[in-house]
N, C-alpha and C positions, 0 to 999 in steps of 0.2 A: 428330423432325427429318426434314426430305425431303430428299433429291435433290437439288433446284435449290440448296439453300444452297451444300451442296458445288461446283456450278456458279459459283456465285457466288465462292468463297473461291478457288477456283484462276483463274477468269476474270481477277480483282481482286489475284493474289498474296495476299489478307489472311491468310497464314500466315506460320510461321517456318518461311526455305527453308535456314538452316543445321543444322548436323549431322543431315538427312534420312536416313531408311536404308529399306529397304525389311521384308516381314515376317521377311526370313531373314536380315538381321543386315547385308545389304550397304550400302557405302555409296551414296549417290544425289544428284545435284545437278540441277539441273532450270537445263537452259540456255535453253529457248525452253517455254512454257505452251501454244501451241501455240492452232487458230482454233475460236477458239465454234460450235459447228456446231448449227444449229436443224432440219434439217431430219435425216431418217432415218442410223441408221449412228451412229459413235462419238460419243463429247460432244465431245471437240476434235480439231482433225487437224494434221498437222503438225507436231507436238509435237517437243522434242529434248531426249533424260533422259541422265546419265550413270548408270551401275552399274557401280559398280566400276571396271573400265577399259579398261569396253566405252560408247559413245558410240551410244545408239542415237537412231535415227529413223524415226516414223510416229504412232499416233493413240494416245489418252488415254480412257481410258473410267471411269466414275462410279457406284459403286453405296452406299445405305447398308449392307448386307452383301453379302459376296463371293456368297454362294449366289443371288442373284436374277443374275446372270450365265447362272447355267442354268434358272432362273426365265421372263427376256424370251426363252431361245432364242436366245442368241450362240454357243453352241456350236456352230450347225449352220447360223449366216450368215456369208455368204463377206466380207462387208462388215467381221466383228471380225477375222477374221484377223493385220492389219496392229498390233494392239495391243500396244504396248511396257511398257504400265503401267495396272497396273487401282489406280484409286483408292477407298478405302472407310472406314468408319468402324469395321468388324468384318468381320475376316474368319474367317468362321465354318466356311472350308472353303477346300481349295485350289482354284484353276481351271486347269486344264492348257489346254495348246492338243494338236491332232489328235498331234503327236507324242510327247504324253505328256510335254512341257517344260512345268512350270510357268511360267504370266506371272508378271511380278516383280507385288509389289503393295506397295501404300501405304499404314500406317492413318496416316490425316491427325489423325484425332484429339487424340494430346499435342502436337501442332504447332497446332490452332487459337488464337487470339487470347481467352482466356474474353472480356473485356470483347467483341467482335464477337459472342462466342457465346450472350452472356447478351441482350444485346441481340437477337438473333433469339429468342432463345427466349420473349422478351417480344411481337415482333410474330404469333410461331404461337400465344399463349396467349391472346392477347386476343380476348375475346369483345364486345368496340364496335363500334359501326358499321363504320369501319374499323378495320383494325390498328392505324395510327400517327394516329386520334384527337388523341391530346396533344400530338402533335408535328408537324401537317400546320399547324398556322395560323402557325407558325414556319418553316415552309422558306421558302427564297429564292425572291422570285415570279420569279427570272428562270430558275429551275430550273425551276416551275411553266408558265410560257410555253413554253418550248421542248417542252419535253412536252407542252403539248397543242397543240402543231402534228403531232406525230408521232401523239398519241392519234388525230386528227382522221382523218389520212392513212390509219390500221390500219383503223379504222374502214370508211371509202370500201372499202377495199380486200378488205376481210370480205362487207359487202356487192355488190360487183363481183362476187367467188368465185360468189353466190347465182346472179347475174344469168348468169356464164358458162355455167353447168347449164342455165338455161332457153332462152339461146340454143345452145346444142349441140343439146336437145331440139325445137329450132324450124329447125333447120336451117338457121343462122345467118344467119333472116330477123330484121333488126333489129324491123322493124314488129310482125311476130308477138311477139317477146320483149317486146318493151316494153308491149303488150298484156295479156301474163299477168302480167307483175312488178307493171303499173300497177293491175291487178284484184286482184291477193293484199295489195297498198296499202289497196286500198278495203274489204278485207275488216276491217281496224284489229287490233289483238290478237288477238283471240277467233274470224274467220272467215276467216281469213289463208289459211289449208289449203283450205278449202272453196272461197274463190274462186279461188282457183289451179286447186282441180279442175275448177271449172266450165268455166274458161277454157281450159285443156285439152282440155276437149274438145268445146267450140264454135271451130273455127277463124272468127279473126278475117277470112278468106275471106267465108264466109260472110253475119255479121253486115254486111260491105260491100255486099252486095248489093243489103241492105233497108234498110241505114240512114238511108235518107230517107223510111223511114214507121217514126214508134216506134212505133207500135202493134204492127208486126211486131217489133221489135227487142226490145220488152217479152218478146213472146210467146215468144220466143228463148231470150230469157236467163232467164224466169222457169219456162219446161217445161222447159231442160237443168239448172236448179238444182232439179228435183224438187216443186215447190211448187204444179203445177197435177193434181195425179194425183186430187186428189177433188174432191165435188161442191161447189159452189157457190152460193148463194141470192143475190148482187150477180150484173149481168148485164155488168159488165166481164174478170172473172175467167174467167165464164163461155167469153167471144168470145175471150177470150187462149185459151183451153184448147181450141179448136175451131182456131184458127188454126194451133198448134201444134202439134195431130195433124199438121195438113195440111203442115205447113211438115217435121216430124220424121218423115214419109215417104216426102216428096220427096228428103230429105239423110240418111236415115239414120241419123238424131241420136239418140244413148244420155246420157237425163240422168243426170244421178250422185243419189244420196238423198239426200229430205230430212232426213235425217236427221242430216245433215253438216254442218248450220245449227244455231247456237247463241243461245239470245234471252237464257239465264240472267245475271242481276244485267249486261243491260245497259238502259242509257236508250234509251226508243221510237226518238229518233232516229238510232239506231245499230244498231238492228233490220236483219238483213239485207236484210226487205223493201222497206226506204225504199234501202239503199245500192244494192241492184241497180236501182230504179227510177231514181235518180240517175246511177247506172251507164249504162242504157239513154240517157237522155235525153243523157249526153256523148259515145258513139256516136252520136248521130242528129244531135247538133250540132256536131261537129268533126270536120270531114275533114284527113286528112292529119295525125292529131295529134300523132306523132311529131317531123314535119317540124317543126309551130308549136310544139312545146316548144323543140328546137333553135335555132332562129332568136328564139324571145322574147330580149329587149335589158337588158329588167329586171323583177324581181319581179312588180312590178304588172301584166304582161303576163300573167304565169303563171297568177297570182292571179283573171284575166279570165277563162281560160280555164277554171276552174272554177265561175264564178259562175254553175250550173246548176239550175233548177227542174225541180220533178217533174210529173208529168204528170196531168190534171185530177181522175182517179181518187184518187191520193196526196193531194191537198191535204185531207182528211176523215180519212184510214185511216193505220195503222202497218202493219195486215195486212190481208188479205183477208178481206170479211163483217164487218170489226170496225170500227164509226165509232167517231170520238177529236177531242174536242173542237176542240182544241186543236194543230196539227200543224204539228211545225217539219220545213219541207219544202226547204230549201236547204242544202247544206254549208257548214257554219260558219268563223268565219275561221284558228279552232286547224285542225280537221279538212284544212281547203286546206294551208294550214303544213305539218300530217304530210304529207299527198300528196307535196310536194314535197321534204320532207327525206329521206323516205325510200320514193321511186321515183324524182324527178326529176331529183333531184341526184348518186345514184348512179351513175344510168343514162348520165348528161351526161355525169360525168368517165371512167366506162369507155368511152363513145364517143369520149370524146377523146384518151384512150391510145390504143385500137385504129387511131384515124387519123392519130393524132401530129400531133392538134390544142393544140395549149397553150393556146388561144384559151378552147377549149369546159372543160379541166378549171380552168382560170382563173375563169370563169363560174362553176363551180359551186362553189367557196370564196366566192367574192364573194355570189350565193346565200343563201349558210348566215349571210355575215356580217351580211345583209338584213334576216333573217328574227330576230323577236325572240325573246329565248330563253324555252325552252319551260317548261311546271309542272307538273312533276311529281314525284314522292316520292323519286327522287332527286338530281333537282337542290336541294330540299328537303331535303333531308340535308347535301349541300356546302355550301350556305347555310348551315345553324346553324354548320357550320366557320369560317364566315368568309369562304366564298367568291363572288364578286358575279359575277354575268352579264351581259351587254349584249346578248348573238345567240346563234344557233341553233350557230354556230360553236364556241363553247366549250362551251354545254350538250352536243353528243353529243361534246366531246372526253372531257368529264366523266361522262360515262355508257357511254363504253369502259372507261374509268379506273375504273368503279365494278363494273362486270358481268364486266369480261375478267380486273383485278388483280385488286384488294379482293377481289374476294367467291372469287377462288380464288385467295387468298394467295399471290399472285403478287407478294411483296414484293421479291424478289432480283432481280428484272425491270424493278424499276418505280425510275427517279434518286430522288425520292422516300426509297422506302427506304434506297436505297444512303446518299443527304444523312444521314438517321439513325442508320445504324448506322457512318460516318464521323464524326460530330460528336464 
């Protein structure tokens, strides 16, 4: 059993709150449950217990045994202090406060509902896809809806957290953030890290200088991504690697290793060599690109703004010195999709907080609901559920719902569960 259930059973009242007593025999009544607190410090606050016939008031704290009390290190935060009532499933020891007064405590335990209990013990046992498998193609879809409006928003807002780190670290130049966020985008799963590194530390300064010749812009980004340090037998590689002494002399440029680059079990086209060369070519082709993601009206705008070729080199090669028959040299129409689901639309609606645009975080719902929904093994999994998609909008609600609950039995969190173990 964890924790969170116990959150859940006092959050929800789903206990018997008559003839309550605490572990020393007093009586107890619980006139207020007191406020859900997610953030640091007690599980609820607020709270108002009766003992005896003393009426106390302040915060409500949660362990499944007493002893992890001195486990988290409440003994010596000034934040447990105010604790009126330690609730627990075993109290396997007493917990005093500084003055050597026992807190009153709680075993909730004989007071749980078995039918609620058994039924959780059902959704931590299950080893299905998801916990509630048998019973998710029966919930009410208006329970389901509303939930994934909220899924969607957490979402946004997880990834915003990302975006604030990197504008802190940019000196909350928008242009530069959006820069690195848009580059650790291109990098897709597997190079996500590495191009963030890269981008780090190539100021997009810089790159504006030259971006009206790729050929510098290549040279740029492919000697600060480590990938021109040896010899060469094509004579394009070559003149990048000549340019780019010259140019990482002038500015002082420390590339990161190649080593940082990943080609394992992926497709040539997703080679980081082709993504930085596509990379370069959208610097050299779009000024101000921040400004025209902003301002794009609709999808198909955005959509424009990606439809980049590579440069005369790339249209043969995956990598350097390696001809390849056959080479898909443009970003695809899924490929553009991720770009904007996840750099463009994040970035939108954090800009539109930050300026108390409703406009722009309006935009990027409408976006997502544009954009069709995406394929992959977990939206693939909702599906055999029973679950249909139309847009982008429900797929990443569905894939909070799948990555943030689900997979860390976050049942007691999620209506969903609560719909099951109320039925």
């Amino acid at each position: 059993m964890q924790e969170n259930y116990l959150h859940y059973i006092w959050r929800t009242g789903h206990f018997r709150q008559n003839e309550l007593q605490t572990t020393d025999g007093t009586k107890l009544v619980v006139k207020s449950l007191g406020e859900y607190n997610t953030n640091a410090g007690p599980d609820f606050l607020n709270a108002r217990v009766q003992i005896g016939d003393i009426l106390w008031a302040g915060n409500v704290e949660m362990h499944i045994s007493a002893s992890e009390w001195d486990q988290h290190g409440h003994s010596s935060d000034p934040a447990y202090e105010n604790v009126i009532l330690h609730v627990v499933l075993n109290e396997d020891k007493p917990i005093l406060r500084k003055g050597q007064n026992k807190i009153p405590c709680l075993d909730l335990r004989p007071f749980l509902s078995e039918k609620v209990t058994t039924k959780y013990m059902k959704l931590m046992q299950s080893r299905a896809w998801i916990a509630c498998h048998a019973q998710f193609p029966k919930t009410n879809q208006l329970v389901k809806n509303l939930w994934t409006d909220r899924l969607l928003v957490e979402r946004l807002e997880r990834k915003t957290a990302e975006i604030n780190l990197i504008l802190e670290g940019s000196q909350n130049d928008w242009n530069a953030a959006f820069y690195r966020f848009l580059a650790r985008s291109f990098g897709g799963r597997v190079n996500n890290d590495a191009f963030e590194m890269l981008a780090a530390n190539t100021p997009i300064s810089i790159l504006a200088k030259h971006k009206n010749d790729l050929f510098q812009v290549e040279a740029i980004l492919f000697g600060q991504a480590g990938m021109l340090q040896r010899r060469f037998n094509d004579v394009h590689p070559r003149q990048l690697k000549r340019e780019y002494e010259a140019l990482q002399n002038k500015y002082h440029l420390l590339p990161i290793p190649e080593v940082a680059w990943k080609y394992l079990r992926l497709r040539p086209a997703n080679f980081p060599t082709i993504r930085l060369a596509q990379f370069a070519v959208l610097i050299h082709q779009s000024a101000h690109l921040f400004s025209k993601v902003l301002e794009a009206s609709k999808l198909s705008d955005l959509v424009a703004l990606f439809d980049i070729d590579v440069s005369a080199y790339w249209e043969s090669r995956y990598q350097f010195d390696k001809k390849a028959h056959k080479v898909i040299r443009k970003l695809g129409k899924p490929t553009i999709y991720s770009l904007i689901i996840n750099a463009i639309v994040p970035f939108m609606f954090l800009y539109g907080k930050k300026r108390d645009d409703g406009r722009l975080q309006k935009k990027a719902f409408e976006l997502l609901e544009a954009i069709p929904a995406e394929k992959n093994k977990i939206v693939q999994g909702w599906e055999k559920l029973g679950e249909k998609f139309d847009s982008a909008y429900k797929t990443q609600a569905f894939i909070q719902l799948k990555t943030i609950y689900c997979d860390r039995q976050r049942c007691m969190e999620c209506p969903i569960g609560h719909a099951f173990l109320n039925c």
